[in-house]
KEKE-3310 file (N, C-alpha, C; in steps of 0.2 Angstrom, whole numbers, plus 5000, padded with zeros to 4 digits):
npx = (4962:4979:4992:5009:5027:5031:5022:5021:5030:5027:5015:5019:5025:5016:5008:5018:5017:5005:5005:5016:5009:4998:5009:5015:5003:5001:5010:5009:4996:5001:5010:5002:4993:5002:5005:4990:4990:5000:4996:4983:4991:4997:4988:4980:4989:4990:4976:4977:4984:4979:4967:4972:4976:4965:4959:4969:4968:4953:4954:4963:4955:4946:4952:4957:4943:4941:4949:4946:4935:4940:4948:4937:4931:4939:4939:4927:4926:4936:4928:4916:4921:4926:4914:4907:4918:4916:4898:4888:4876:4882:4892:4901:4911:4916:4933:4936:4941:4935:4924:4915:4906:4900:4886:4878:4874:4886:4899:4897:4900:4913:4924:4928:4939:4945:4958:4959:4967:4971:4975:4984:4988:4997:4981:4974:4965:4969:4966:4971:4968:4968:4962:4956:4952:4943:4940:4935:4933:4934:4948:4958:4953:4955:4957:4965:4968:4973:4971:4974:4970:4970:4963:4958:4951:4942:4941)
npy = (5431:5435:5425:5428:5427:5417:5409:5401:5392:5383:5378:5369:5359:5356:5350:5341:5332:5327:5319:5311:5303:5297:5292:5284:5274:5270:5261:5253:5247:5240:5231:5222:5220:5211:5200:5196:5189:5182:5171:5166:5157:5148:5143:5139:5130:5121:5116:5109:5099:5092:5088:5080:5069:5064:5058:5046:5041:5037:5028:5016:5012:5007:4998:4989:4981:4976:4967:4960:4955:4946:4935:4932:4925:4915:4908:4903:4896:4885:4878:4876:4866:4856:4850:4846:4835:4829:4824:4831:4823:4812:4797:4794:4809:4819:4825:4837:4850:4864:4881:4894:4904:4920:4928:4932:4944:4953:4945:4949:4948:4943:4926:4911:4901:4883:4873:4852:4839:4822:4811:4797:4790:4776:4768:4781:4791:4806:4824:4839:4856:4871:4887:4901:4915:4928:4944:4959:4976:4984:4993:4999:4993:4978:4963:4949:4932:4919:4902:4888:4871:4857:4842:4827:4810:4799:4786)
npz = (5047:5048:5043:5053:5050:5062:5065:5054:5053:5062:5058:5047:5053:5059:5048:5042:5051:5049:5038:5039:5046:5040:5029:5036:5040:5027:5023:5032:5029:5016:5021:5027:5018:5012:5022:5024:5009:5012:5022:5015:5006:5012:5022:5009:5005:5015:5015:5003:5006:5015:5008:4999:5006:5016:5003:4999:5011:5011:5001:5004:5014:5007:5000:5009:5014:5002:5003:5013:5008:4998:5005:5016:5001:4997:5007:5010:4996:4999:5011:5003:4994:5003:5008:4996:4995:5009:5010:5019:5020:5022:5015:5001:4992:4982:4973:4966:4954:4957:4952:4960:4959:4969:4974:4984:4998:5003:4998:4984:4969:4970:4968:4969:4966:4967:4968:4970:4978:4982:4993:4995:5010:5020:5020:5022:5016:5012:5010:4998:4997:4989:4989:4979:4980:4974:4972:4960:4959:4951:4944:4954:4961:4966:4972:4978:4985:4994:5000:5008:5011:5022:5025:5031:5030:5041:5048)
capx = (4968:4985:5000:5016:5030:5032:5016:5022:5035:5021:5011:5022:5028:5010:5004:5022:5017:4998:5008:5020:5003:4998:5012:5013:4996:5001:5014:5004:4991:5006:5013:4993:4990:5007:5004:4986:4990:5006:4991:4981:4995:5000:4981:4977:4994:4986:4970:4973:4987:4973:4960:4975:4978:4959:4960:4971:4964:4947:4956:4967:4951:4942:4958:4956:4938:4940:4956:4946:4930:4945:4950:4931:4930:4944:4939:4922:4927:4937:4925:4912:4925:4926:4907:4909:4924:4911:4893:4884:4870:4886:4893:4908:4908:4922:4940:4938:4944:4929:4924:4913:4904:4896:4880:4877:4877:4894:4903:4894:4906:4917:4924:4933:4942:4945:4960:4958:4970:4970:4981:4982:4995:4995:4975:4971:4965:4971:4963:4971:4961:4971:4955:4961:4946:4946:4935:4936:4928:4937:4955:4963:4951:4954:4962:4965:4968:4974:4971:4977:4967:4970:4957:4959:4947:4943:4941)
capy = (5431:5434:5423:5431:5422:5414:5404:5395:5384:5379:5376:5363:5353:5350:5347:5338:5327:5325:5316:5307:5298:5294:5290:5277:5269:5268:5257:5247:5243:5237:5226:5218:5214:5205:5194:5190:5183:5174:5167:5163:5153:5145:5140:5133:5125:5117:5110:5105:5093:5087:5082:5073:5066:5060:5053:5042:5036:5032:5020:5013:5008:5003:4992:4982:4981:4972:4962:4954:4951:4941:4930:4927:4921:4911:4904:4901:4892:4880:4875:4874:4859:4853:4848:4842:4829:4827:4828:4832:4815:4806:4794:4798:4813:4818:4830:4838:4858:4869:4887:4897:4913:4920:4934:4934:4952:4954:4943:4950:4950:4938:4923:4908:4894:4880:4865:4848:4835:4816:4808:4789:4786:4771:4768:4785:4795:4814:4829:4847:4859:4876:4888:4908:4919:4936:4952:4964:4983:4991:4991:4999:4987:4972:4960:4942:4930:4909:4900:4880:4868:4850:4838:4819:4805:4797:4778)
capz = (5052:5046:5048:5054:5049:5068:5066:5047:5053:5066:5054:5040:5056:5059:5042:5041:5054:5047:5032:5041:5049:5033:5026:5039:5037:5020:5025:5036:5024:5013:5028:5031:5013:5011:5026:5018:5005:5012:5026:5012:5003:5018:5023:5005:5003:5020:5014:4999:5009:5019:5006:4997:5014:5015:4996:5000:5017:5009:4996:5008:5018:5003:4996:5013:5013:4994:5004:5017:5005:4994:5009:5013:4997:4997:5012:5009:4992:5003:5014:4998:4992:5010:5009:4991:4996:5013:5011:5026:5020:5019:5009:4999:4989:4975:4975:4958:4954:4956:4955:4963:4962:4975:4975:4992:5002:5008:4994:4979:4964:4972:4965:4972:4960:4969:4966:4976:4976:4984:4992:5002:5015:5024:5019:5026:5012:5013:5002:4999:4994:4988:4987:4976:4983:4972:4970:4956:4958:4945:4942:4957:4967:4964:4978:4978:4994:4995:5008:5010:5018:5021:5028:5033:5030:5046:5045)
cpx = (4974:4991:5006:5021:5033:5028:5019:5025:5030:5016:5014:5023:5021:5007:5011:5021:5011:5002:5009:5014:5001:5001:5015:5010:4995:5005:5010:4998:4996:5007:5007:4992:4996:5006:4997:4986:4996:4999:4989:4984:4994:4993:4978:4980:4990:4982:4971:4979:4980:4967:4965:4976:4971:4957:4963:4971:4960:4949:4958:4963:4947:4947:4955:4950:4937:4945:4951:4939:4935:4945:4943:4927:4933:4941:4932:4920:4931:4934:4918:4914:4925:4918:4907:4912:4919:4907:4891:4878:4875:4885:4899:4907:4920:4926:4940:4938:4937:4929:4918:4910:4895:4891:4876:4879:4885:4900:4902:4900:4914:4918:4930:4934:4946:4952:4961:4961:4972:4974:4981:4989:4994:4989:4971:4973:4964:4969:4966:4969:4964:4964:4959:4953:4949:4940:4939:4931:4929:4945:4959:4959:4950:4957:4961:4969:4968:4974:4973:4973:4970:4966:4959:4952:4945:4938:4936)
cpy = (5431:5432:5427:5424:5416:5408:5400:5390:5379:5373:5371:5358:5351:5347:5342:5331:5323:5318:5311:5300:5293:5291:5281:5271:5265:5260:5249:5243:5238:5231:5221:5215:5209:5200:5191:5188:5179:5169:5164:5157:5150:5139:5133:5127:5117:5111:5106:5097:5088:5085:5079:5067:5058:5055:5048:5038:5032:5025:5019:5009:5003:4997:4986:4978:4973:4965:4957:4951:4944:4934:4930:4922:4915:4905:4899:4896:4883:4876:4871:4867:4855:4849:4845:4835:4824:4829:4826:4824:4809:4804:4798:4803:4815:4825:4833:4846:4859:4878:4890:4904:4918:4927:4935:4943:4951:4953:4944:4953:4946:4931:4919:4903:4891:4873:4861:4839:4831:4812:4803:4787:4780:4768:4772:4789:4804:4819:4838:4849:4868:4882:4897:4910:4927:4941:4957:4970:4985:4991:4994:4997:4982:4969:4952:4937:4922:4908:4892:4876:4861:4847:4830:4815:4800:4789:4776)
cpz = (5047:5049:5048:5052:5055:5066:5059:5049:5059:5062:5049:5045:5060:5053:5039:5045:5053:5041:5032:5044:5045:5029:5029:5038:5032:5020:5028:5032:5018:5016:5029:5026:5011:5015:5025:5016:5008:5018:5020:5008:5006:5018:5016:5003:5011:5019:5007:5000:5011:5015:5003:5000:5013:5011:4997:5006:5015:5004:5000:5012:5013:5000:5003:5016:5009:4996:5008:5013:5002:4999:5012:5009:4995:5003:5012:5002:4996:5008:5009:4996:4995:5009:5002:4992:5004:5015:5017:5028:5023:5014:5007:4992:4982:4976:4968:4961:4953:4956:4956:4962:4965:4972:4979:4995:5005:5002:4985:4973:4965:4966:4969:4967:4966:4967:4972:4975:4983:4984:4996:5004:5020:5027:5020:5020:5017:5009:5005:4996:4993:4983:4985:4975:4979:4971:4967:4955:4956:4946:4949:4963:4967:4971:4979:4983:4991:4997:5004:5014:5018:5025:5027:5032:5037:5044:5049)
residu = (UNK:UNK:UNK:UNK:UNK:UNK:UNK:UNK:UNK:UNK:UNK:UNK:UNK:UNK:UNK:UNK:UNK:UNK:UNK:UNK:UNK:UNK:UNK:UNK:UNK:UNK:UNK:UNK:UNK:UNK:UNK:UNK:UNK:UNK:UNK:UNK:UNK:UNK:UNK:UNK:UNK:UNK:UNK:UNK:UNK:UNK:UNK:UNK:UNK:UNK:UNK:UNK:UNK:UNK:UNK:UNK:UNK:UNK:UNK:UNK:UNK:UNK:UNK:UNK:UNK:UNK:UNK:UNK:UNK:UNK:UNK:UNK:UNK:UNK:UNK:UNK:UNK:UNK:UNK:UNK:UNK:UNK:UNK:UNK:UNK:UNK:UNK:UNK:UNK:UNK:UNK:UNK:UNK:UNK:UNK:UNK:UNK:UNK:UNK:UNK:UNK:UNK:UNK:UNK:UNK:UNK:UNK:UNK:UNK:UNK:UNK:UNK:UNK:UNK:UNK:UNK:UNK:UNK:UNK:UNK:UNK:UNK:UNK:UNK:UNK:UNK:UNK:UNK:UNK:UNK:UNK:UNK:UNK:UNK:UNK:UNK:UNK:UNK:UNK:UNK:UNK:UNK:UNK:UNK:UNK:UNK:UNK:UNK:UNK:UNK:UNK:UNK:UNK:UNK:UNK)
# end
């Protein structure tokens, strides 16, 4: 079959427009991999928020974990002096600086130092008892806790 010259201009403005299709697509695939990777940036900037996030939750909980052992051990030193100054058999028992260390479940690695000082007002002997309850797991878990007791002699 031969083309007359009617039929060519036909024929460029459809192989003009086959182009133009392509030439599009091309576009479009340009257009689709730019927004992957900006997703992909976006998404990793994302996560790797969220496990920093996380990181410093789980410490945050293990710091107060290590805080309330402290002040059980502070607490626990305090009452240990208490039964010294007043034993359970009776009888009178003695105020001296003690310390403490525990290796019980819960308090293990614990440690309580104890001072206990006696004091007599108008015959009514008085004892404070400044009990420094601490736990060390490693250097950015350490945590130490005071408490204050005073106790009365009853006549």
């Amino acid at each position: 079959m031969c083309l007359n010259h009617h039929q060519t201009p036909n024929l460029y403005i459809a192989h003009k427009a086959a182009l133009s299709k392509f030439a599009d697509r091309k576009l479009t695939y340009g257009f689709s991999m730019t927004f992957l990777l900006f997703t992909i940036v976006i998404i990793s900037l994302l996560a790797a928020g969220l496990v920093r996030l996380n990181s410093q939750s789980v410490m945050t909980n293990a710091q107060q974990v290590i805080a309330t052992r402290a002040f059980f051990a502070a607490e626990s030193g305090a009452q240990l002096q208490a039964l010294q100054i007043f034993p359970v058999a009776g009888g009178s028992g003695a105020c001296s600086n003690q310390n403490f260390s525990f290796n019980t479940s819960g308090l293990n690695g614990c440690q309580a130092n104890t001072t206990c000082n006696a004091i007599t007002i108008n015959g009514i002997n008085y004892f404070q008892i400044i009990s420094q309850g601490q736990c060390n797991l490693g250097t950015p878990l350490q945590s130490s806790r005071t408490i204050e007791v005073r106790l009365r002699e009853i006549n």
